[in-house]
TIVO-276012 format. One record per residue (C-alpha): residue in three letters; x, y, z. Coordinates in nm, 4 decimals. Layout:
PT   aa         X         Y         Z
PT  ala         X         Y         Z
...
//
This chain:
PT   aa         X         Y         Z
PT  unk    0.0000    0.0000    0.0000
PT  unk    0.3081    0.2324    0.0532
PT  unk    0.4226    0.1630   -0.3043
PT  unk    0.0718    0.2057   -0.4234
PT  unk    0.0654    0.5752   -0.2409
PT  unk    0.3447    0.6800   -0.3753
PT  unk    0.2708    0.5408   -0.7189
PT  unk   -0.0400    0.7581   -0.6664
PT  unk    0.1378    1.0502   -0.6397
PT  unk    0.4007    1.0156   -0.9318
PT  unk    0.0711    0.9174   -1.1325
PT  unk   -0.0842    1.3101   -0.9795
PT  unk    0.2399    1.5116   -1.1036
PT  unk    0.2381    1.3193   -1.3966
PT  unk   -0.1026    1.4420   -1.4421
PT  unk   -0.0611    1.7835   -1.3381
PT  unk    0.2739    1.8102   -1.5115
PT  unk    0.0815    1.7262   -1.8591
PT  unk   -0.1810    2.0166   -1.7571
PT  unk    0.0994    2.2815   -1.6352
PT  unk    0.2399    2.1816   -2.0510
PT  unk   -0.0796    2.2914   -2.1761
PT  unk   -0.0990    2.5690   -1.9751
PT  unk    0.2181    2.6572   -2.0227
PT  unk    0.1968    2.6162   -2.3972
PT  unk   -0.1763    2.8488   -2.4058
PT  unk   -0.0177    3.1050   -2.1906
PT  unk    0.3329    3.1001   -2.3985
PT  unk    0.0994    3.1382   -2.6915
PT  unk   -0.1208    3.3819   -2.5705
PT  unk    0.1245    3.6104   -2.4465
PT  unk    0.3352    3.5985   -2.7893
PT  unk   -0.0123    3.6703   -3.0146
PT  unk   -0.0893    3.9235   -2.7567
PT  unk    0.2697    4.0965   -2.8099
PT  unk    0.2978    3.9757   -3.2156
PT  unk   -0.0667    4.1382   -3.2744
PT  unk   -0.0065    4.4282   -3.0647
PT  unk    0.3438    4.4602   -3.3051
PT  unk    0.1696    4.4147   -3.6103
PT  unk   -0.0870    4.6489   -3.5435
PT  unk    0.2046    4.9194   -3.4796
PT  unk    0.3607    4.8633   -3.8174
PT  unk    0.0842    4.8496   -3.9734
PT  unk   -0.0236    5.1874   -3.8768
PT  unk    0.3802    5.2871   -3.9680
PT  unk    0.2944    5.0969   -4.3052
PT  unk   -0.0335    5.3175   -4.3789
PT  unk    0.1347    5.6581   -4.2962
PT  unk    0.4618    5.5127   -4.5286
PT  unk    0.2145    5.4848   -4.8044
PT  unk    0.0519    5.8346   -4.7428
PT  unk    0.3587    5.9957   -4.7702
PT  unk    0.4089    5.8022   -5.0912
PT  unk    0.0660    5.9338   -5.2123
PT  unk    0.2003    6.2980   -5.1295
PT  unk    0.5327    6.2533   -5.3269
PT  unk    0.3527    6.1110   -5.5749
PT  unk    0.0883    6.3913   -5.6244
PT  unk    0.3416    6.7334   -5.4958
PT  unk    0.6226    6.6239   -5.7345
PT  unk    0.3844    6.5685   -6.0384
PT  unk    0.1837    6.9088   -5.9663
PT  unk    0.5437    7.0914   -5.9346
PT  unk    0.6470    6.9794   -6.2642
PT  unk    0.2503    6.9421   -6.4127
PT  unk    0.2670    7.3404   -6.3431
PT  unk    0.5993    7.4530   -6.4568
PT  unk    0.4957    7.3098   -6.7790
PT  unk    0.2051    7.4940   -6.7811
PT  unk    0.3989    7.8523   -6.8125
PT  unk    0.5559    7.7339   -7.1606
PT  unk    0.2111    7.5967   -7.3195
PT  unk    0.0950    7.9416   -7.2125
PT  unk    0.3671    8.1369   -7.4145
PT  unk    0.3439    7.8755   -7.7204
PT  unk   -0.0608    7.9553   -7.6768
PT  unk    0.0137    8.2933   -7.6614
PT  unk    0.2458    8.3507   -7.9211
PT  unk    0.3358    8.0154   -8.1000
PT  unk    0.6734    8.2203   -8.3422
PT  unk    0.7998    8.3725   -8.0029
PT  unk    0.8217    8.0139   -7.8453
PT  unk    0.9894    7.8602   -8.1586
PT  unk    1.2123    8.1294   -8.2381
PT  unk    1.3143    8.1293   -7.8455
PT  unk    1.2773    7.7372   -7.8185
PT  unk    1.5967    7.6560   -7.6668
PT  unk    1.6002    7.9239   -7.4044
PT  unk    1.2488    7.8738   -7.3041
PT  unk    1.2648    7.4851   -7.2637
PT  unk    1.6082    7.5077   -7.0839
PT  unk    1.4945    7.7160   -6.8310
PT  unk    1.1451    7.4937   -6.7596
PT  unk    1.4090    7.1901   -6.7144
PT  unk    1.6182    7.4029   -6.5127
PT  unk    1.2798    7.4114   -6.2675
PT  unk    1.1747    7.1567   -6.3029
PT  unk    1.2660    6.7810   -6.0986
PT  unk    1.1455    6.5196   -6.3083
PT  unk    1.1062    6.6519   -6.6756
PT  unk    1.3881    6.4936   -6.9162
PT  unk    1.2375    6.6464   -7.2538
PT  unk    0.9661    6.8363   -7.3839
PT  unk    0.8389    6.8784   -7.7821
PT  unk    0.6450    7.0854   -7.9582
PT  unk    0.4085    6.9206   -8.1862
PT  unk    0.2176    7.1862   -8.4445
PT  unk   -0.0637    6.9804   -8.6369
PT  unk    0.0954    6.6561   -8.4075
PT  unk    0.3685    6.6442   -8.5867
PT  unk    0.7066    6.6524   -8.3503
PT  unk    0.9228    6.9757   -8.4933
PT  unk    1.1016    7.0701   -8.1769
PT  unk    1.2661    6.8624   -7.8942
PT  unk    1.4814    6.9905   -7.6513
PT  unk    1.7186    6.8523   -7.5325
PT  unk    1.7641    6.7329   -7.8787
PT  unk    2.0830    6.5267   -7.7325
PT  unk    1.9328    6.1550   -7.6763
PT  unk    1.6033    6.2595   -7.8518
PT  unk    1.6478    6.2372   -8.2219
PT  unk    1.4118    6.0026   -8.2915
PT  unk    1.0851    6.1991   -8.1549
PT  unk    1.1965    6.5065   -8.3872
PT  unk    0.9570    6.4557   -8.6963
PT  unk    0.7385    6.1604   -8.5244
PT  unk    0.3969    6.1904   -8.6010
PT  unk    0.0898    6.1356   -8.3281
PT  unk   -0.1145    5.9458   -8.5905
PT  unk    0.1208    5.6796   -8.6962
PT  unk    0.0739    5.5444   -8.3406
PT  unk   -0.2733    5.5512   -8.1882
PT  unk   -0.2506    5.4690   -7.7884
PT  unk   -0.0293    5.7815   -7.8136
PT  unk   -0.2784    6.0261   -8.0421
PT  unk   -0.5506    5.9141   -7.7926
PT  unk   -0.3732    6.0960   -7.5054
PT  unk   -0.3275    6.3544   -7.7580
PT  unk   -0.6985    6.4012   -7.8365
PT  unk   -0.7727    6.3845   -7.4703
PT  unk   -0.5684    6.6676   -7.3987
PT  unk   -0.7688    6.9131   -7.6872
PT  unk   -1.1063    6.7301   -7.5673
PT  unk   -1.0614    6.8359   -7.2218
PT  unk   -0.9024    7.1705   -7.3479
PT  unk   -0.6120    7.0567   -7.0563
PT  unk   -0.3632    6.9252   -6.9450
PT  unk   -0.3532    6.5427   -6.9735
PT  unk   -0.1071    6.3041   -6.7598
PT  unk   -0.0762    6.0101   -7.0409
PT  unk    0.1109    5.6561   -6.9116
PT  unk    0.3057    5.5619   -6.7980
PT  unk    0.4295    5.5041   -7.1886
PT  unk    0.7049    5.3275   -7.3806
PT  unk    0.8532    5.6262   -7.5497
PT  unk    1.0125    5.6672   -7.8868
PT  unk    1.3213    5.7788   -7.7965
PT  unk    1.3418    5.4954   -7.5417
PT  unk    1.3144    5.4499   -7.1848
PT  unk    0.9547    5.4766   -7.0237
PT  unk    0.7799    5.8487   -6.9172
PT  unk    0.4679    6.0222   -6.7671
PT  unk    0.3812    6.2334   -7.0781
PT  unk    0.1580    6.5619   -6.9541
PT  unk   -0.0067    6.6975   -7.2906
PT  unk   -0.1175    7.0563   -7.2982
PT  unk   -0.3426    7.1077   -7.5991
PT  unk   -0.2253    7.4347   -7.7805
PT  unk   -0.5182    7.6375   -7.9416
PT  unk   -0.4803    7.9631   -8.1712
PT  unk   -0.7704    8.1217   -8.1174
PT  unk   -0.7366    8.1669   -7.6634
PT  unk   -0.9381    8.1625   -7.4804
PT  unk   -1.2154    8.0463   -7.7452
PT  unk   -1.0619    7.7202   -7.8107
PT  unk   -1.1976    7.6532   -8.1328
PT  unk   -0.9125    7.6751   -8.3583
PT  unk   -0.6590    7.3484   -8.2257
PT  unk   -0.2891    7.4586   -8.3295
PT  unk   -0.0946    7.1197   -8.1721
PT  unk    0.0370    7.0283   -7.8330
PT  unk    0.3355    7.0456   -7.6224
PT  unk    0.4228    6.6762   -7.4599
PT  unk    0.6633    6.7331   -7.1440
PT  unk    0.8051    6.3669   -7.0885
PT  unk    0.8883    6.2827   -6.7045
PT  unk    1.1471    6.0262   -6.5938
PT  unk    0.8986    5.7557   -6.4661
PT  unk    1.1622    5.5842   -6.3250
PT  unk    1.2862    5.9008   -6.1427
PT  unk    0.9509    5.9696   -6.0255
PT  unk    0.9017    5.6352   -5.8713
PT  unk    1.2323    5.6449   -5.6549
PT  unk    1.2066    5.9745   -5.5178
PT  unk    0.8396    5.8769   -5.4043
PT  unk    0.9509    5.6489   -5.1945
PT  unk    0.7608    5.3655   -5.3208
PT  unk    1.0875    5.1572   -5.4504
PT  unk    1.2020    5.1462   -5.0655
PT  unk    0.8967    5.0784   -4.9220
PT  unk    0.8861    4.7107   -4.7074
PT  unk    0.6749    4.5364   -4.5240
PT  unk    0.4255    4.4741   -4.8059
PT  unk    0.3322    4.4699   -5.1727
PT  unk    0.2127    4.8197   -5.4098
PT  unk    0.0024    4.8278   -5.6899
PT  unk   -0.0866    5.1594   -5.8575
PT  unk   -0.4032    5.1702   -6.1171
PT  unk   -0.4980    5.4700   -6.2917
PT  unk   -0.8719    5.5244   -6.3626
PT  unk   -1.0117    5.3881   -6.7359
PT  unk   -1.0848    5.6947   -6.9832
PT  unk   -1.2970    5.6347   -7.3037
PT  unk   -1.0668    5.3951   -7.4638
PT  unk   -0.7787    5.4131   -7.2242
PT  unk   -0.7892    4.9710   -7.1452
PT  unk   -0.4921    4.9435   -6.9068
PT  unk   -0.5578    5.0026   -6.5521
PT  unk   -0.2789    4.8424   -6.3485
PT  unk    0.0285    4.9728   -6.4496
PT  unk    0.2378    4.9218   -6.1153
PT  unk    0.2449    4.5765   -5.8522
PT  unk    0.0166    4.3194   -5.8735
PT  unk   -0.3412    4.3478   -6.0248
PT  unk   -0.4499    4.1037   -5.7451
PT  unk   -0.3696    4.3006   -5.4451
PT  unk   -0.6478    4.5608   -5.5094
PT  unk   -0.8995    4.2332   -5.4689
PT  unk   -0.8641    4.2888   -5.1586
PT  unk   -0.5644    4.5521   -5.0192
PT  unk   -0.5293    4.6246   -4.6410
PT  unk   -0.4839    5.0051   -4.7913
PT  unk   -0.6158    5.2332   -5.0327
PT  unk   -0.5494    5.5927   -5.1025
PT  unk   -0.6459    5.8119   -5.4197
PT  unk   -0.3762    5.9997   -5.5903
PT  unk   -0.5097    6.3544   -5.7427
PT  unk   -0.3730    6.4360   -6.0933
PT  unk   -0.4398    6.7668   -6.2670
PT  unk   -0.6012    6.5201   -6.4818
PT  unk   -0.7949    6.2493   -6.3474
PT  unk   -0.6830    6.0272   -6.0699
PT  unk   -0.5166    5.6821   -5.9666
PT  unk   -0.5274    5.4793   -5.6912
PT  unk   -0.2353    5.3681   -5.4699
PT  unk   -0.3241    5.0305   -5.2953
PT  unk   -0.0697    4.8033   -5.0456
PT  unk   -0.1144    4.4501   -4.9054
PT  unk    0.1059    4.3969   -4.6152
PT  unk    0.3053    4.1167   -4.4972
PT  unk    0.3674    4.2528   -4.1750
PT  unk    0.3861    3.8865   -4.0338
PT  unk    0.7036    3.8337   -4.1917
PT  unk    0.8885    4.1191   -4.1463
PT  unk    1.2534    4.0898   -3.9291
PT  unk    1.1240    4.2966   -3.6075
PT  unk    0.8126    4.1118   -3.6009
PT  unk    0.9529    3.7439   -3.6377
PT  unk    1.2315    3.8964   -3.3744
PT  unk    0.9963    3.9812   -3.1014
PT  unk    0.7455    3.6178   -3.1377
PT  unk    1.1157    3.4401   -3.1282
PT  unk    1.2039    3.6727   -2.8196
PT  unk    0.8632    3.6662   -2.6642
PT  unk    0.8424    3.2516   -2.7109
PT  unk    1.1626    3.2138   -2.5878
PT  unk    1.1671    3.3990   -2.2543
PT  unk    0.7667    3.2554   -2.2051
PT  unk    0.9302    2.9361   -2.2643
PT  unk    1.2742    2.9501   -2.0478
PT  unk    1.0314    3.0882   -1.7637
PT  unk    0.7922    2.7938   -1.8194
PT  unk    1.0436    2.5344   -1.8344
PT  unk    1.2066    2.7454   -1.4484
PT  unk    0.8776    2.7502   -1.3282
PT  unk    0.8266    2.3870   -1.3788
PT  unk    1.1896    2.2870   -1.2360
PT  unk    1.0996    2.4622   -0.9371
PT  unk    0.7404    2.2563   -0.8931
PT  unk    0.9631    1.9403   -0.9473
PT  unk    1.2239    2.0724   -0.6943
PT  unk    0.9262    2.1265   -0.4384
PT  unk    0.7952    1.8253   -0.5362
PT  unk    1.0965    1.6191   -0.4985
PT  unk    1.1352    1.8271   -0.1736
PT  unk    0.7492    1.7146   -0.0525
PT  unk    0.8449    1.3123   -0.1322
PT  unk    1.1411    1.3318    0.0144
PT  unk    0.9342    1.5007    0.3294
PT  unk    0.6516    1.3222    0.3082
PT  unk    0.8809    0.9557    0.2778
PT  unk    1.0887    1.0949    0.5476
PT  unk    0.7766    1.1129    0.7898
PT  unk    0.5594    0.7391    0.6896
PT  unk    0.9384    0.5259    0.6103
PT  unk    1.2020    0.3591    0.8725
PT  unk    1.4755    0.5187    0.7973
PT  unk    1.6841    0.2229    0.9348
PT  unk    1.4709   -0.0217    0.6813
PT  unk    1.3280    0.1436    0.4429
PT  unk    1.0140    0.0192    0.4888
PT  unk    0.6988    0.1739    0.5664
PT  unk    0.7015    0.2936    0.9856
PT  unk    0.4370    0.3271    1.3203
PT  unk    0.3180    0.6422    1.1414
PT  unk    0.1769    0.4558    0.8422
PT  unk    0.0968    0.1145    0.9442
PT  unk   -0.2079    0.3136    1.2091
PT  unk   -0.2700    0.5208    0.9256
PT  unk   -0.3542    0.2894    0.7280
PT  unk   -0.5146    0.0411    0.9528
PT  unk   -0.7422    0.3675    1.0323
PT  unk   -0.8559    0.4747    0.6366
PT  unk   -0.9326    0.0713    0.6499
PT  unk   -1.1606    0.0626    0.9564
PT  unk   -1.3455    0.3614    0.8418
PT  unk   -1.4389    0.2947    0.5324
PT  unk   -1.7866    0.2204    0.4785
PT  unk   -1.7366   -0.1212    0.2981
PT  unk   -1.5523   -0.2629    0.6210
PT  unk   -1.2559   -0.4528    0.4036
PT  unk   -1.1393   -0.7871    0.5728
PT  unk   -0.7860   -0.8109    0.6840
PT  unk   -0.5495   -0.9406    0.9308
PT  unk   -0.2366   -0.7859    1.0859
PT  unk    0.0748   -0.9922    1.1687
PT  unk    0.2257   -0.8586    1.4867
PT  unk    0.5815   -0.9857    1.4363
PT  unk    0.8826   -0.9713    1.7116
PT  unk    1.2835   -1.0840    1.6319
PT  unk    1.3636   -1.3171    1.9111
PT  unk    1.6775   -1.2163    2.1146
PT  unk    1.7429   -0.9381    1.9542
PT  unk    1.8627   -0.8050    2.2713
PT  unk    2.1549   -1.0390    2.3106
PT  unk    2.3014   -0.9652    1.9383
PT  unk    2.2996   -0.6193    2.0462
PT  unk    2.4612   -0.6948    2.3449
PT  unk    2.7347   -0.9304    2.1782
PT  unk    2.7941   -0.8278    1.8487
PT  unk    2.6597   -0.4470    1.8855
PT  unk    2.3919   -0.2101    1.7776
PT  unk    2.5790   -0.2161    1.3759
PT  unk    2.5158   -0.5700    1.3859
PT  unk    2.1561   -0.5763    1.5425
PT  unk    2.0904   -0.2463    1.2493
PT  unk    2.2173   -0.5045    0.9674
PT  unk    1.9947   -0.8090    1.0812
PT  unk    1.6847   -0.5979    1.1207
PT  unk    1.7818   -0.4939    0.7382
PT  unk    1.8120   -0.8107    0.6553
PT  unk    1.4568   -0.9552    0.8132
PT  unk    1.2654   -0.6647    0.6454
PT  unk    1.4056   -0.7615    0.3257
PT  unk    1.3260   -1.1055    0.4041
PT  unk    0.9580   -1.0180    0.4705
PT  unk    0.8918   -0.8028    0.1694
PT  unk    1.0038   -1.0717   -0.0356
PT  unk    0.7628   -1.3535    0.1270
PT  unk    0.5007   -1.1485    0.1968
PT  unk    0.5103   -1.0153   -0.1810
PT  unk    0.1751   -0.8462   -0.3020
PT  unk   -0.0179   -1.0113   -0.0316
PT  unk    0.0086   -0.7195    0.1876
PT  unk    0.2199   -0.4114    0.3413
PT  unk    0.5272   -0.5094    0.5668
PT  unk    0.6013   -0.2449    0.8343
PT  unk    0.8666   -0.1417    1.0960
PT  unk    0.6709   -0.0714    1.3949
PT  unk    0.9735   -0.0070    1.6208
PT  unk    1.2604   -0.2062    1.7551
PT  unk    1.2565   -0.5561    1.6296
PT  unk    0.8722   -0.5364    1.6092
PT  unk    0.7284   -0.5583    1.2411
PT  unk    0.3422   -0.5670    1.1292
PT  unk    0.2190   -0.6998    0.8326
PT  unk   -0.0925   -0.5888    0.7127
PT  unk   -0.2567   -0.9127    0.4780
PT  unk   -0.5236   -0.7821    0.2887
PT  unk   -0.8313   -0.9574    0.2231
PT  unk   -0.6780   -1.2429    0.4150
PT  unk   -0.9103   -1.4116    0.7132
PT  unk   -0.8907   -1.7445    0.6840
PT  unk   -0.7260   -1.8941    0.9169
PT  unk   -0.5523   -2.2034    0.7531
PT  unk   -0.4527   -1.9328    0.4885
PT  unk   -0.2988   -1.6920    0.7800
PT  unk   -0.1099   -2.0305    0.9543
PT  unk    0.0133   -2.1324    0.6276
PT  unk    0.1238   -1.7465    0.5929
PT  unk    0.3085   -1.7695    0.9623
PT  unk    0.4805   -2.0507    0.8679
PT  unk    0.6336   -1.9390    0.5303
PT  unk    0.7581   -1.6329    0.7201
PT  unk    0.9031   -1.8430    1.0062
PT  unk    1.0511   -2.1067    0.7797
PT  unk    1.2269   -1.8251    0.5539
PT  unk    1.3948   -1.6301    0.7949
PT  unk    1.4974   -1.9842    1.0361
PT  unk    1.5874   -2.1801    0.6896
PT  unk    1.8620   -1.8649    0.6109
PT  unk    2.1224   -1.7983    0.8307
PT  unk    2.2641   -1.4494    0.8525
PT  unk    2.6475   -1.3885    0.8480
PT  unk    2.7623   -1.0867    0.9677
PT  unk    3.1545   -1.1180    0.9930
PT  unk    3.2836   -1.3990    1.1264
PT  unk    2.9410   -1.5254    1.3191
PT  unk    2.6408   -1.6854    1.1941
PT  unk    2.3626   -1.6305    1.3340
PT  unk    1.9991   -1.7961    1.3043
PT  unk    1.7362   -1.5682    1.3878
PT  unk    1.3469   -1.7042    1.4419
PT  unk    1.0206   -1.5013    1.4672
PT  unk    0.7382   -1.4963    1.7239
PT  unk    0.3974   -1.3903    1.4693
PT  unk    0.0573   -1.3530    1.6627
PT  unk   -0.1930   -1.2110    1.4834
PT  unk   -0.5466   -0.9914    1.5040
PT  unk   -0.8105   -1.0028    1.2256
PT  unk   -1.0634   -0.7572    1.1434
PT  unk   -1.3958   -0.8545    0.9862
PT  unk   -1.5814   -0.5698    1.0450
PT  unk   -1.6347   -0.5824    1.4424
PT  unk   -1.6348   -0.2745    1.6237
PT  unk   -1.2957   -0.2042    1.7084
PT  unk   -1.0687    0.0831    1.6979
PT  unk   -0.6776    0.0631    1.5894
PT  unk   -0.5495    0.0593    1.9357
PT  unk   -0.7476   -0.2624    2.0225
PT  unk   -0.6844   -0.4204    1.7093
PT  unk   -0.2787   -0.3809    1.7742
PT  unk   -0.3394   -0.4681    2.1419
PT  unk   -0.4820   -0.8059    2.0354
PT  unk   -0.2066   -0.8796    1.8119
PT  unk    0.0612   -0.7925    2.0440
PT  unk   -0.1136   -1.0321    2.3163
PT  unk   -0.1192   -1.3043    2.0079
PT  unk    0.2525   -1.2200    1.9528
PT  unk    0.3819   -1.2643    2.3260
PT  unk    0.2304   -1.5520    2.3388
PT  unk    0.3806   -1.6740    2.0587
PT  unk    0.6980   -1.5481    2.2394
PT  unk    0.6144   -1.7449    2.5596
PT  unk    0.6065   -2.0501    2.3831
PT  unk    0.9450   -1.9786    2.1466
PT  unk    1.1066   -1.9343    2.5268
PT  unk    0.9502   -2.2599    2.6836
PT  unk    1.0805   -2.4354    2.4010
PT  unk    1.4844   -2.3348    2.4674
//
């Protein structure tokens, strides 16, 4: 029953041990979402203004330019000779101004006449708008609206790729009736894209989509089509002409300082979990140790006084009154090995008898120290008497059929055994180790007629 109690409680930390792991392991990942959410939500809101400030680049450095473009379609409008004959001069100062412009022409009847710089643009100088209809549509767009048009971004003739604003250049100002041309001033795309900010933007995925006009079939013309299915972040972008739309999908998840703190946040959880535990198994280990310490012989091992009437008591008060008998057992003179040999001998041969009795008394019952050379055994389920005789004997037999060596004696220790059963009469624990103790001495006073 002592190795059953303490199976008990190695079975009751293994138990709660397996719940403090799952508690461990919701709280570990509890705390980390908690922390990892709380992250996420922070860049994301760093993410949104990131993009923001990309939609203000976007829109401030096309306006600049969009506008300092406007002063020369307003001298060719005003007086178309004056612009030509100053061409050069005019167009070098507007680049001067201007951040993003690499090129502008002048295009009387759509026809390309002037480029400057002409360095690099050679090819435009003589192209015509109707030989290549995605580009006269912008054109036409521009004299429909009577204004400025932001056409692309475009593949352009003299290579590379450009935001082409088209001013629409009539004769007859402010009537409008009389269309002279256009002037086309080209911006770097490329240029424009990098000084947004939107090339160094991380933590997520950009798409850009400008808004269909008439015939105008491309909408997507930066990112990913699919992330405006369904983007964590839209803003519109405000042209002098119409307007796209700047979208983002983030992957916030993945980024470095987010993957750093869940590592961070599972370790410590888990290095506190795994100290936490370690110090329930130290207290643990500290309450066996206690708890063995106050119900085991410390000479024997076995189970002591403390546990044997502990026992005996859960037994008698239970309401199903289990049968059982209790072998009150004494060493016969023990006195006089302590006397000749000395107490180290008298400690190994009540060692030795306890081992002895465990092993013959097996999983029949409990075998006790109850102090001195007294043992009990507690037989469970065991009344009969033949059965509890045949019992006595195998005990006597075993420990008389050994002799025990200690040095150069042998000695041949034998066993008085009287014994109490309980069948569910009235008694308490005192009485029932009384009556066994009168059984034993009995025993005794025959064992002494005998020598």
């Amino acid at each position: 029953m002592y190795l059953k109690s303490r199976q008990k409680q190695a079975a009751v930390f293994f138990l709660c041990s397996l719940l403090f792991l799952l508690v461990a392991v919701l709280t570990v990942s509890t705390v980390t979402h908690y922390f990892v959410e709380n992250e996420i939500e922070k860049e994301d809101e760093r993410l949104r203004k990131s993009l923001a400030l990309i939609r203000v680049n976007f829109e401030a450095s096309i306006y600049k330019d969009t506008y300092l473009a406007d002063s020369l379609a307003t001298v060719v409008t005003l007086d178309s000779q004056f612009a030509i004959s100053n061409w050069e001069a005019i167009s070098g100062k507007l680049l001067d101004k201007a951040q993003y412009v690499r090129s502008v022409a002048l295009a009387p009847n759509n026809i390309i006449k002037y480029v400057y710089p002409l360095a690099g643009n050679e090819q435009a100088l003589g192209f015509d708008f109707r030989t290549r209809p995605e580009q006269l549509k912008t054109v036409m767009l521009a004299k429909q609206q009577q204004a400025v048009y932001i056409a692309g971004p475009v593949d352009l003739v003299q290579g590379g790729i450009g935001l082409i604003a088209r001013y629409p250049i009539f004769s007859d100002y402010p009537l409008n009736q009389h269309y002279w041309g256009s002037v086309s001033v080209v911006m770097d795309y490329d240029i424009l894209l990098e000084s947004s900010g939107i090339t160094r933007f991380h933590g997520g995925q950009i798409a850009i989509k400008k808004h269909v006009i008439q015939s105008e079939l491309q909408q997507v013309f930066y990112g990913d089509a699919a992330i405006f299915d369904n983007p964590d972040v839209e803003y519109p972008i405000k042209l002098p002409s119409g307007m796209w739309t700047i979208a983002a999908k983030f992957d916030t998840e993945n980024l470095q300082r987010v993957t750093n703190i869940r590592m961070a946040v599972v370790i410590i959880g888990s290095v506190t979990a795994i100290l936490l535990y370690l110090l329930i198994l130290l207290l643990f280990r500290n309450y066996q140790y206690t708890h063995k310490a106050a119900l085991q012989d410390e000479l024997t091992h076995l189970p002591n006084r403390r546990f044997i009437i502990s026992e005996l008591s859960r037994l008698i008060k239970r309401n199903n009154k289990p049968k059982f008998t209790l072998l009150n057992i004494d060493l016969n003179d023990f006195k006089l090995v302590n006397d000749e040999l000395g107490h180290e001998a008298g400690d190994d041969l009540l060692r030795y008898i306890a081992k002895q009795l465990t092993k013959e008394v097996g999983a029949k019952g409990s075998v006790a120290r109850f102090g001195g050379d007294e043992f009990l055994v507690l037989l469970y389920e065991i009344t009969d008497l033949e059965q509890i005789e045949s019992i006595i004997t195998q005990l006597k037999d075993s420990i008389a059929s050994q002799p025990f060596h200690w040095g150069k004696h042998q000695l041949e220790p034998s066993l008085s055994i009287g014994y109490a059963s309980y069948v569910g009469q009235n008694v308490n624990v005192k009485e029932l180790l009384s009556d066994a103790d009168r059984s034993m001495y009995q025993q005794k006073l025959i064992h002494r007629e005998k020598l």
